[in-house]
N, C-alpha and C positions, 0 to 999 in steps of 0.2 A: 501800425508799425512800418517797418522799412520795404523795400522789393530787394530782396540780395540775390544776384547770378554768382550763380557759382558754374566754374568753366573749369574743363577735361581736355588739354588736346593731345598729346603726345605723352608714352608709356604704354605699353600692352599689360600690364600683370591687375591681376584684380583688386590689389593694393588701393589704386585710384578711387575705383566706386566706392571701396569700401570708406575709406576716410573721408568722402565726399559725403556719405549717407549718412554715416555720426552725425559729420556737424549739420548736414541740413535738419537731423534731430533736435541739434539744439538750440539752431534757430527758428524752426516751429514753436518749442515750447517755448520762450522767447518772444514768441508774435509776431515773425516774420512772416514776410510772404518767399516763396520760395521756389526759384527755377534755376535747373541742372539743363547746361548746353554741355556734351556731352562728347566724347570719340565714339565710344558704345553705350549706347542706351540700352542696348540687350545687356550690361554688364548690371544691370541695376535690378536681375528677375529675384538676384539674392537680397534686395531690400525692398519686397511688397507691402510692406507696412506703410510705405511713402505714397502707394498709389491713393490716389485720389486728393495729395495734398500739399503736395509738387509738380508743378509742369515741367514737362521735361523735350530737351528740342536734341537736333542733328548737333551738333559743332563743325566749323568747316574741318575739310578733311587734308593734312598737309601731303604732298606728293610723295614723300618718304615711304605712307600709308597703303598707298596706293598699292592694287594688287595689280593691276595693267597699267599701262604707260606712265607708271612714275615714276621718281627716281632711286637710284640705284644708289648705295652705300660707296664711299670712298674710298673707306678702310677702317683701322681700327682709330677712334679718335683718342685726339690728344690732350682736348679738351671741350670744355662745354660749348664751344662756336665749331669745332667739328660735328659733337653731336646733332647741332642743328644743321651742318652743310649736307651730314648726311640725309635727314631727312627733306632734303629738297631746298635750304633755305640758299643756292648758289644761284637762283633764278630772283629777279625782283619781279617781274610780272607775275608770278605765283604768290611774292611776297604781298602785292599791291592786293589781289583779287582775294586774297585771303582775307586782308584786311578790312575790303571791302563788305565782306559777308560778314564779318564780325558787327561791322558799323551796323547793319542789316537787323541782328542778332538784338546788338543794345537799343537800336530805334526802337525795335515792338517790345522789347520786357523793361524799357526805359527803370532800369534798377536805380538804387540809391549807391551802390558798394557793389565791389565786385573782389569775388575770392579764386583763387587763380591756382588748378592744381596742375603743374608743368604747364602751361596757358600761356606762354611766351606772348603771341600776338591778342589774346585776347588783353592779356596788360596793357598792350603799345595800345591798343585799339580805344582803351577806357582811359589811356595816359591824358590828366588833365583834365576830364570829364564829371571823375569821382573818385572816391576814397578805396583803394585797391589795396588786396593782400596776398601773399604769394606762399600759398601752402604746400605742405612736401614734404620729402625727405632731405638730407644733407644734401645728396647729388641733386636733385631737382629744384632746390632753392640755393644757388651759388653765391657767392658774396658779389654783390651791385656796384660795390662804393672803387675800385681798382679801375685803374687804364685799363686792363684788358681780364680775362676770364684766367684763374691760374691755371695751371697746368696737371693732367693726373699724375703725372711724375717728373723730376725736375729736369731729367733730359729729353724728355717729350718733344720732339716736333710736329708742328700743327698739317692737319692735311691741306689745310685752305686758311693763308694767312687772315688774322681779324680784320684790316684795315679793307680787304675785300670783302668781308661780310657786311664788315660797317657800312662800303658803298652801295650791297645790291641793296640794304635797307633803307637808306637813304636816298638813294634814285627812288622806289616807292612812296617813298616818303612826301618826295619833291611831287611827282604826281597826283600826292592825294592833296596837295597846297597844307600841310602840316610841317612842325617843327622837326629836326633832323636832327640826331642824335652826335654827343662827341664822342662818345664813347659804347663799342660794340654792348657794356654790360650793362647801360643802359635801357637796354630791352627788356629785362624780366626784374629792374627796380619796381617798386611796388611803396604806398606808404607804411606797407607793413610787411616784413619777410619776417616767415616764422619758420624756419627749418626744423626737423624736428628726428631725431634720431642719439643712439648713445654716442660719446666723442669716440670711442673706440671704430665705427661707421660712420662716420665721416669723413669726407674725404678733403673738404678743405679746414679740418682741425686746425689751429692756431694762425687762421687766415680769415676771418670772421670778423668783422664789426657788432652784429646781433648775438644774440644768446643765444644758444642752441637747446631747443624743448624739446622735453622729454618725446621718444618716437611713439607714434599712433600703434597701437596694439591691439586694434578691434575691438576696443569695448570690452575685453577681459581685466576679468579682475586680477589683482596681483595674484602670481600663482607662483608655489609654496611646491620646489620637488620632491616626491615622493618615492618611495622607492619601485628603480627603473623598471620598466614593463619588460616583454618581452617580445616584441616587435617591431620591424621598421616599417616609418612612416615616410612615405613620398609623397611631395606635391611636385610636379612636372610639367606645366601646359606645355603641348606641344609638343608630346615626349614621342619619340621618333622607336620604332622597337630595334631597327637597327645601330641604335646610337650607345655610345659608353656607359651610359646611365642606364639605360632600358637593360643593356646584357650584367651589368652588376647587381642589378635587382633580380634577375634571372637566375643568376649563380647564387645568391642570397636565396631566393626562395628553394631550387633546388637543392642543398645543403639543408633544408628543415626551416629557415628562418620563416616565421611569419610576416607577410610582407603586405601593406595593403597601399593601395595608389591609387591617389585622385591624379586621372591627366588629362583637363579640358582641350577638347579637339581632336579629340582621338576618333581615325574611322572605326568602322564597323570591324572592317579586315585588322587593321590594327587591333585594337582591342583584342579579336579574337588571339594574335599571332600571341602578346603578352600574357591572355588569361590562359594559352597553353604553356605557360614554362610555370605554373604553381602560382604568379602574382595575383593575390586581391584586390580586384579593380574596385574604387567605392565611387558613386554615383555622385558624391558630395562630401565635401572633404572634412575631416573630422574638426566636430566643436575642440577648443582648448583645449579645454578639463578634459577631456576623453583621450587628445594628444599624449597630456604628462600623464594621466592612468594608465596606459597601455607600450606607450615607445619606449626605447632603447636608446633610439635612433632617429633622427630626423633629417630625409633625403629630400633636398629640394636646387631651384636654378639660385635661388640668393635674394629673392625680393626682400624687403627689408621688415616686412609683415612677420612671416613666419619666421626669417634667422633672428629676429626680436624678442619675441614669444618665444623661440627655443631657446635663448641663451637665459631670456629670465628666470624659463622651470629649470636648469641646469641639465637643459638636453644637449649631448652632443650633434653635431651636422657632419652630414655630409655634402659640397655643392659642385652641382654641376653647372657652373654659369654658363647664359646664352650671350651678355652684352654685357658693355663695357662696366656698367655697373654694379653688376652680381659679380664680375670679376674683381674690381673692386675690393667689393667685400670679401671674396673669400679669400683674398693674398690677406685681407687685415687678421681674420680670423686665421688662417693657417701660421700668421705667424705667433700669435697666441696659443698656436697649440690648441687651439678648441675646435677646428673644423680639419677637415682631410676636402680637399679639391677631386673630384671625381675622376678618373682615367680610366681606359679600357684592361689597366691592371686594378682596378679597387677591388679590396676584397670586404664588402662590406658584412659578413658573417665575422671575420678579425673584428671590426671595427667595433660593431656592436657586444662583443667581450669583451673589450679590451677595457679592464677595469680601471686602468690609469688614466684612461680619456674620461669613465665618467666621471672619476672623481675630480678632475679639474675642471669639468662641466658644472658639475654642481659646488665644488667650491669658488669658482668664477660668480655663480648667479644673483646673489648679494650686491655686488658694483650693477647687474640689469635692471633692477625694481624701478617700476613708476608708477606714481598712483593710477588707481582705473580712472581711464576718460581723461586722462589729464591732457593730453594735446587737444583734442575736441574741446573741450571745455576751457583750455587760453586761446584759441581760435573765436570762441562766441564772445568773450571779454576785453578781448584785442579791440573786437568787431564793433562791441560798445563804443569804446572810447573814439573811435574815428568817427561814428557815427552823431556823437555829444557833440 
Protein backbone atom coordinates (compact mmCIF):
# COMPACT_ATOMS: atom_id res chain seq x y z
CA UNK A 1 0.00 0.00 0.00
CA UNK A 2 0.96 3.62 0.11
CA UNK A 3 3.72 5.70 2.54
CA UNK A 4 1.44 8.71 3.81
CA UNK A 5 3.30 11.67 6.13
CA UNK A 6 1.12 13.23 7.91
CA UNK A 7 2.61 16.81 9.11
CA UNK A 8 1.98 19.00 12.52
CA UNK A 9 3.51 22.43 12.41
CA UNK A 10 1.72 25.11 14.14
CA UNK A 11 -1.13 25.09 17.05
CA UNK A 12 -0.19 24.22 20.62
CA UNK A 13 -3.67 22.50 21.94
CA UNK A 14 -3.72 18.64 21.93
CA UNK A 15 -6.53 18.70 19.44
CA UNK A 16 -3.72 18.15 16.79
CA UNK A 17 -2.12 14.71 17.95
CA UNK A 18 -5.33 13.68 18.71
CA UNK A 19 -7.00 13.95 15.19
CA UNK A 20 -3.61 13.01 13.62
CA UNK A 21 -3.81 9.64 15.71
CA UNK A 22 -7.49 8.74 14.52
CA UNK A 23 -6.57 8.84 11.23
CA UNK A 24 -3.07 7.37 11.17
CA UNK A 25 -5.58 4.52 12.72
CA UNK A 26 -7.33 4.40 9.84
CA UNK A 27 -4.77 4.39 7.68
CA UNK A 28 -3.01 1.46 9.28
CA UNK A 29 -6.12 -0.63 9.08
CA UNK A 30 -6.16 0.49 5.43
CA UNK A 31 -2.46 -0.85 4.83
CA UNK A 32 -0.70 2.03 4.94
CA UNK A 33 2.52 2.75 5.94
CA UNK A 34 2.68 5.55 8.23
CA UNK A 35 4.81 8.47 9.41
CA UNK A 36 3.91 11.59 11.77
CA UNK A 37 6.57 14.80 11.44
CA UNK A 38 5.39 16.35 14.19
CA UNK A 39 5.69 20.07 16.47
CA UNK A 40 5.57 17.63 19.63
CA UNK A 41 6.12 14.24 19.36
CA UNK A 42 5.79 14.10 23.30
CA UNK A 43 2.05 15.05 22.29
CA UNK A 44 1.67 11.59 21.08
CA UNK A 45 2.43 9.53 24.91
CA UNK A 46 -1.74 9.80 24.73
CA UNK A 47 -1.63 7.47 21.65
CA UNK A 48 0.68 4.31 22.67
CA UNK A 49 -1.08 2.10 20.66
CA UNK A 50 0.65 3.63 17.44
CA UNK A 51 4.17 2.83 19.00
CA UNK A 52 5.78 0.42 17.08
CA UNK A 53 3.78 1.00 13.95
CA UNK A 54 4.47 4.57 13.01
CA UNK A 55 7.61 6.38 12.62
CA UNK A 56 7.57 9.30 13.93
CA UNK A 57 10.21 12.38 13.21
CA UNK A 58 10.90 16.24 14.69
CA UNK A 59 8.97 18.78 12.10
CA UNK A 60 10.78 21.92 11.58
CA UNK A 61 10.24 24.24 14.19
CA UNK A 62 8.77 27.72 12.96
CA UNK A 63 10.37 30.84 14.87
CA UNK A 64 6.93 31.93 16.30
CA UNK A 65 7.65 28.56 18.48
CA UNK A 66 10.72 29.37 19.61
CA UNK A 67 11.17 29.86 23.17
CA UNK A 68 14.65 31.93 22.65
CA UNK A 69 15.45 34.18 19.97
CA UNK A 70 12.44 33.84 17.96
CA UNK A 71 10.00 35.81 17.16
CA UNK A 72 7.85 37.91 18.84
CA UNK A 73 3.88 38.26 18.18
CA UNK A 74 2.70 41.60 16.30
CA UNK A 75 -0.53 41.92 17.88
CA UNK A 76 -3.78 40.53 17.69
CA UNK A 77 -4.43 39.20 14.06
CA UNK A 78 -6.70 40.07 11.48
CA UNK A 79 -6.45 37.49 9.60
CA UNK A 80 -4.99 34.17 8.63
CA UNK A 81 -1.57 35.81 6.90
CA UNK A 82 -1.27 37.75 10.41
CA UNK A 83 -1.36 34.53 12.04
CA UNK A 84 1.34 33.46 10.09
CA UNK A 85 3.45 36.83 10.32
CA UNK A 86 3.17 36.28 13.86
CA UNK A 87 4.69 33.23 13.99
CA UNK A 88 7.78 34.30 12.22
CA UNK A 89 6.59 33.99 8.63
CA UNK A 90 7.94 38.28 8.01
CA UNK A 91 11.60 36.77 7.47
CA UNK A 92 12.06 34.78 4.07
CA UNK A 93 15.34 33.30 5.19
CA UNK A 94 13.46 31.33 7.83
CA UNK A 95 10.81 30.90 5.27
CA UNK A 96 13.67 29.34 2.76
CA UNK A 97 15.46 27.16 5.65
CA UNK A 98 12.25 25.91 6.79
CA UNK A 99 11.53 24.84 3.52
CA UNK A 100 14.46 23.35 3.12
CA UNK A 101 14.24 20.88 6.05
CA UNK A 102 11.00 19.92 4.95
CA UNK A 103 12.52 18.95 1.38
CA UNK A 104 14.99 17.01 3.93
CA UNK A 105 11.90 15.50 5.74
CA UNK A 106 10.11 14.20 2.18
CA UNK A 107 13.54 12.92 0.74
CA UNK A 108 13.95 10.13 3.48
CA UNK A 109 10.07 9.22 4.00
CA UNK A 110 9.74 9.65 0.23
CA UNK A 111 5.70 9.40 0.93
CA UNK A 112 2.99 8.86 -1.81
CA UNK A 113 0.30 11.70 -0.13
CA UNK A 114 0.85 13.93 2.36
CA UNK A 115 -1.87 15.08 4.96
CA UNK A 116 -1.35 18.45 6.31
CA UNK A 117 -2.58 19.32 9.86
CA UNK A 118 -2.17 23.46 10.08
CA UNK A 119 1.25 22.32 7.93
CA UNK A 120 1.46 25.48 5.80
CA UNK A 121 4.94 24.85 4.49
CA UNK A 122 4.93 21.35 4.56
CA UNK A 123 2.13 21.81 1.81
CA UNK A 124 4.19 24.42 -0.22
CA UNK A 125 7.13 21.93 0.30
CA UNK A 126 5.13 18.72 -1.35
CA UNK A 127 3.27 21.53 -3.68
CA UNK A 128 3.43 19.54 -7.19
CA UNK A 129 5.32 16.51 -5.81
CA UNK A 130 2.19 14.60 -4.74
CA UNK A 131 -1.33 14.40 -3.77
CA UNK A 132 -1.82 16.78 -0.56
CA UNK A 133 -4.73 17.21 1.91
CA UNK A 134 -5.18 19.88 4.29
CA UNK A 135 -6.84 18.74 7.51
CA UNK A 136 -8.36 20.83 10.45
CA UNK A 137 -10.61 22.69 11.95
CA UNK A 138 -12.57 25.74 10.25
CA UNK A 139 -9.85 28.23 11.37
CA UNK A 140 -6.97 26.07 10.30
CA UNK A 141 -8.25 25.11 6.94
CA UNK A 142 -9.23 28.72 5.32
CA UNK A 143 -10.67 28.89 2.11
CA UNK A 144 -7.58 28.72 -0.84
CA UNK A 145 -9.54 29.73 -3.83
CA UNK A 146 -9.81 34.02 -3.00
CA UNK A 147 -7.09 36.97 -3.81
CA UNK A 148 -6.41 37.14 -0.46
CA UNK A 149 -7.30 35.28 3.21
CA UNK A 150 -10.65 36.99 4.54
CA UNK A 151 -10.86 38.68 7.29
CA UNK A 152 -11.89 37.66 11.07
CA UNK A 153 -14.05 40.64 11.04
CA UNK A 154 -15.13 42.99 8.38
CA UNK A 155 -13.43 46.04 9.68
CA UNK A 156 -10.36 44.19 10.48
CA UNK A 157 -7.07 45.69 9.59
CA UNK A 158 -4.31 43.47 8.78
CA UNK A 159 -1.04 43.77 11.00
CA UNK A 160 1.22 43.03 7.98
CA UNK A 161 -0.23 43.80 4.52
CA UNK A 162 -0.60 40.28 2.23
CA UNK A 163 1.14 41.41 -0.85
CA UNK A 164 4.38 41.51 1.81
CA UNK A 165 3.79 38.15 2.95
CA UNK A 166 3.28 37.10 -0.55
CA UNK A 167 7.06 38.66 -1.24
CA UNK A 168 8.97 37.22 1.77
CA UNK A 169 7.60 33.80 0.21
CA UNK A 170 8.40 34.28 -2.88
CA UNK A 171 11.90 35.81 -2.47
CA UNK A 172 12.33 32.09 -0.85
CA UNK A 173 10.85 30.76 -3.30
CA UNK A 174 13.10 32.42 -5.94
CA UNK A 175 15.93 31.02 -3.93
CA UNK A 176 14.88 27.60 -3.86
CA UNK A 177 14.53 27.93 -8.12
CA UNK A 178 10.74 26.85 -7.56
CA UNK A 179 7.55 28.26 -8.78
CA UNK A 180 6.17 31.56 -7.07
CA UNK A 181 2.95 32.05 -5.91
CA UNK A 182 0.11 34.67 -7.15
CA UNK A 183 -1.65 34.54 -4.57
CA UNK A 184 -0.72 34.73 -0.62
CA UNK A 185 -3.56 31.74 -0.04
CA UNK A 186 -2.08 29.86 -2.17
CA UNK A 187 0.12 28.46 0.38
CA UNK A 188 -1.98 26.13 2.42
CA UNK A 189 -4.11 25.09 -1.06
CA UNK A 190 -3.95 21.49 -0.93
CA UNK A 191 -5.89 18.90 -3.57
CA UNK A 192 -7.85 18.38 -0.97
CA UNK A 193 -9.16 20.77 1.99
CA UNK A 194 -11.41 19.18 4.35
CA UNK A 195 -12.29 21.57 7.15
CA UNK A 196 -14.10 20.16 9.58
CA UNK A 197 -16.21 21.79 12.35
CA UNK A 198 -20.11 22.66 12.99
CA UNK A 199 -21.08 26.05 10.73
CA UNK A 200 -21.89 27.58 13.85
CA UNK A 201 -17.56 27.58 14.53
CA UNK A 202 -16.52 28.51 11.69
CA UNK A 203 -15.28 31.29 10.95
CA UNK A 204 -15.32 31.64 7.39
CA UNK A 205 -19.08 30.35 7.10
CA UNK A 206 -20.70 31.41 3.81
CA UNK A 207 -17.12 32.01 2.45
CA UNK A 208 -16.16 28.43 1.57
CA UNK A 209 -15.97 26.78 -1.93
CA UNK A 210 -15.57 23.03 -0.09
CA UNK A 211 -18.13 21.49 2.32
CA UNK A 212 -17.42 21.75 5.67
CA UNK A 213 -17.26 18.15 7.62
CA UNK A 214 -18.49 17.22 10.38
CA UNK A 215 -15.74 18.31 13.43
CA UNK A 216 -13.33 15.58 14.67
CA UNK A 217 -14.65 14.68 18.14
CA UNK A 218 -12.16 12.05 19.44
CA UNK A 219 -13.33 9.00 18.43
CA UNK A 220 -16.53 9.42 20.69
CA UNK A 221 -19.50 7.98 20.08
CA UNK A 222 -22.64 10.22 19.59
CA UNK A 223 -23.49 11.22 23.16
CA UNK A 224 -26.92 11.43 24.39
CA UNK A 225 -27.32 14.20 27.54
CA UNK A 226 -28.21 12.98 30.49
CA UNK A 227 -29.22 14.34 33.38
CA UNK A 228 -26.72 17.31 34.50
CA UNK A 229 -23.95 16.15 37.05
CA UNK A 230 -22.94 17.93 39.66
CA UNK A 231 -19.49 19.35 38.84
CA UNK A 232 -17.33 21.49 36.95
CA UNK A 233 -15.09 20.36 34.55
CA UNK A 234 -11.90 22.29 33.38
CA UNK A 235 -9.42 21.81 30.84
CA UNK A 236 -6.87 24.76 30.92
CA UNK A 237 -3.16 24.09 29.51
CA UNK A 238 -1.25 26.58 30.73
CA UNK A 239 -3.46 27.59 33.37
CA UNK A 240 -1.58 30.39 35.31
CA UNK A 241 -3.08 30.32 39.26
CA UNK A 242 -2.99 33.99 39.17
CA UNK A 243 -5.04 34.29 36.11
CA UNK A 244 -9.26 34.92 35.73
CA UNK A 245 -9.79 31.43 35.26
CA UNK A 246 -7.68 29.96 37.89
CA UNK A 247 -9.38 32.54 40.58
CA UNK A 248 -13.12 31.67 39.21
CA UNK A 249 -12.43 28.02 39.84
CA UNK A 250 -11.24 28.98 43.20
CA UNK A 251 -14.40 30.86 44.15
CA UNK A 252 -16.21 27.88 42.55
CA UNK A 253 -14.69 25.30 44.59
CA UNK A 254 -14.65 27.49 47.79
CA UNK A 255 -18.55 28.14 47.54
CA UNK A 256 -18.79 23.84 47.78
CA UNK A 257 -18.68 23.33 43.86
CA UNK A 258 -17.00 20.39 42.94
CA UNK A 259 -14.41 21.31 40.64
CA UNK A 260 -11.88 19.06 38.97
CA UNK A 261 -8.96 20.25 36.48
CA UNK A 262 -6.76 18.91 34.11
CA UNK A 263 -4.06 21.70 33.42
CA UNK A 264 -0.97 20.55 31.26
CA UNK A 265 2.18 22.35 32.47
CA UNK A 266 1.48 23.18 35.45
CA UNK A 267 4.68 23.55 38.11
CA UNK A 268 4.93 21.82 41.06
CA UNK A 269 4.42 25.27 43.02
CA UNK A 270 1.63 25.80 40.78
CA UNK A 271 -0.17 22.98 41.39
CA UNK A 272 0.25 23.17 44.84
CA UNK A 273 -0.93 27.07 45.03
CA UNK A 274 -4.39 25.70 43.02
CA UNK A 275 -4.80 22.43 44.99
CA UNK A 276 -4.87 24.88 48.16
CA UNK A 277 -8.16 26.78 47.25
CA UNK A 278 -10.35 23.15 47.27
CA UNK A 279 -9.66 22.39 43.11
CA UNK A 280 -9.27 18.80 41.92
CA UNK A 281 -6.37 18.65 40.01
CA UNK A 282 -6.79 15.29 37.63
CA UNK A 283 -3.61 13.79 36.23
CA UNK A 284 -5.54 13.21 32.96
CA UNK A 285 -8.26 14.55 31.63
CA UNK A 286 -11.55 12.97 31.76
CA UNK A 287 -12.92 10.20 29.12
CA UNK A 288 -16.28 11.73 27.37
CA UNK A 289 -18.71 9.53 28.97
CA UNK A 290 -17.56 10.39 32.36
CA UNK A 291 -17.64 14.36 31.15
CA UNK A 292 -21.58 14.20 30.44
CA UNK A 293 -21.89 11.74 33.69
CA UNK A 294 -20.58 13.93 36.03
CA UNK A 295 -20.40 18.04 34.65
CA UNK A 296 -22.71 20.79 34.97
CA UNK A 297 -20.29 22.74 33.44
CA UNK A 298 -17.56 22.65 31.08
CA UNK A 299 -14.58 25.31 31.72
CA UNK A 300 -12.03 25.32 29.17
CA UNK A 301 -9.65 27.97 26.63
CA UNK A 302 -12.16 27.12 23.30
CA UNK A 303 -10.21 24.40 21.41
CA UNK A 304 -12.69 23.11 19.21
CA UNK A 305 -12.22 19.46 20.67
CA UNK A 306 -13.86 19.92 23.90
CA UNK A 307 -16.52 23.14 23.08
CA UNK A 308 -17.50 20.27 20.22
CA UNK A 309 -18.08 17.42 22.55
CA UNK A 310 -19.78 19.89 24.94
CA UNK A 311 -22.19 21.47 22.93
CA UNK A 312 -23.17 17.93 21.54
CA UNK A 313 -23.94 16.31 25.23
CA UNK A 314 -25.90 19.67 25.69
CA UNK A 315 -23.13 20.90 28.19
CA UNK A 316 -23.04 24.43 28.95
CA UNK A 317 -19.28 26.27 28.62
CA UNK A 318 -17.52 28.39 30.08
CA UNK A 319 -14.26 29.96 27.99
CA UNK A 320 -11.43 31.50 28.87
CA UNK A 321 -9.61 32.08 25.50
CA UNK A 322 -5.81 32.43 24.99
CA UNK A 323 -5.70 33.14 21.07
CA UNK A 324 -7.38 34.48 18.33
CA UNK A 325 -9.14 31.34 17.73
CA UNK A 326 -10.69 30.24 20.95
CA UNK A 327 -11.75 33.83 21.00
CA UNK A 328 -13.42 33.30 18.04
CA UNK A 329 -15.33 30.81 19.13
CA UNK A 330 -16.42 32.08 22.22
CA UNK A 331 -18.00 35.60 20.75
CA UNK A 332 -19.99 32.81 18.32
CA UNK A 333 -21.06 30.90 21.31
CA UNK A 334 -21.79 33.73 23.55
CA UNK A 335 -23.84 35.03 21.13
CA UNK A 336 -26.03 32.04 21.09
CA UNK A 337 -26.40 32.25 24.42
CA UNK A 338 -24.69 28.82 25.12
CA UNK A 339 -21.21 29.92 26.54
CA UNK A 340 -20.35 32.85 29.24
CA UNK A 341 -16.59 34.18 28.23
CA UNK A 342 -14.69 34.07 31.43
CA UNK A 343 -13.68 37.42 33.35
CA UNK A 344 -12.09 38.15 36.74
CA UNK A 345 -16.05 38.78 37.53
CA UNK A 346 -17.34 35.02 36.55
CA UNK A 347 -19.25 33.68 38.88
CA UNK A 348 -19.20 30.27 37.85
CA UNK A 349 -21.15 28.53 41.06
CA UNK A 350 -24.28 31.09 39.22
CA UNK A 351 -23.44 29.57 36.19
CA UNK A 352 -23.53 26.07 36.95
CA UNK A 353 -27.36 26.69 38.44
CA UNK A 354 -28.56 28.60 36.38
CA UNK A 355 -31.27 26.30 35.01
CA UNK A 356 -31.96 28.53 31.91
CA UNK A 357 -28.53 27.97 30.40
CA UNK A 358 -28.94 24.28 30.70
CA UNK A 359 -31.75 24.09 29.16
CA UNK A 360 -30.69 25.90 26.13
CA UNK A 361 -27.61 23.60 26.33
CA UNK A 362 -29.27 20.78 25.99
CA UNK A 363 -32.11 21.82 23.82
CA UNK A 364 -29.30 23.30 21.43
CA UNK A 365 -27.55 19.64 21.26
CA UNK A 366 -29.71 18.08 18.54
CA UNK A 367 -28.17 20.78 15.55
CA UNK A 368 -24.22 19.06 17.27
CA UNK A 369 -24.70 15.34 16.38
CA UNK A 370 -22.12 13.58 14.21
CA UNK A 371 -21.65 10.28 13.54
CA UNK A 372 -18.64 8.62 15.56
CA UNK A 373 -15.38 8.82 13.55
CA UNK A 374 -16.95 10.65 10.91
CA UNK A 375 -14.18 13.21 10.04
CA UNK A 376 -11.48 10.36 10.52
CA UNK A 377 -13.07 8.28 8.37
CA UNK A 378 -13.92 10.98 5.20
CA UNK A 379 -10.20 11.87 5.71
CA UNK A 380 -9.07 7.94 4.89
CA UNK A 381 -11.73 7.99 1.79
CA UNK A 382 -10.80 11.35 0.48
CA UNK A 383 -7.29 9.83 0.75
CA UNK A 384 -8.40 6.82 -1.56
CA UNK A 385 -9.67 8.62 -4.18
CA UNK A 386 -6.39 10.94 -4.74
CA UNK A 387 -4.50 8.01 -4.20
CA UNK A 388 -6.86 5.86 -7.40
Amino acid sequence: MARILLAWELGGNSGHAARLAAISRGLLDAGHHVTLAVQRPDAFRNARDLEGRVALRQAPVWPGLWRHGGADPLGEPASFGDVLANLGFTDSGSVEYLLRAWDGLLADCAPDALIADFAPLALLAARGHMPRMAVGTGFTVPPADGPCFPPFAPDARPLVAEPMLLDVINRALERLGRPQLARLPELIAAEAMLPGAFPLLDPYAGRRAEALLPPFLSGATPLQPGPPGNAVFAYLPGLRPESAAAAALARAAGAGLRVGLHAPGLSPSQADALSATGIGLLAHPLPPAEIVRQARLVVCAGGQGLVSLALAAGLPLAIAPANIEQRLTARALAATGLAHTVSAQTDLTALAADEALQQRARTAAPQFRAPAAAYESAVTARLAVLLA
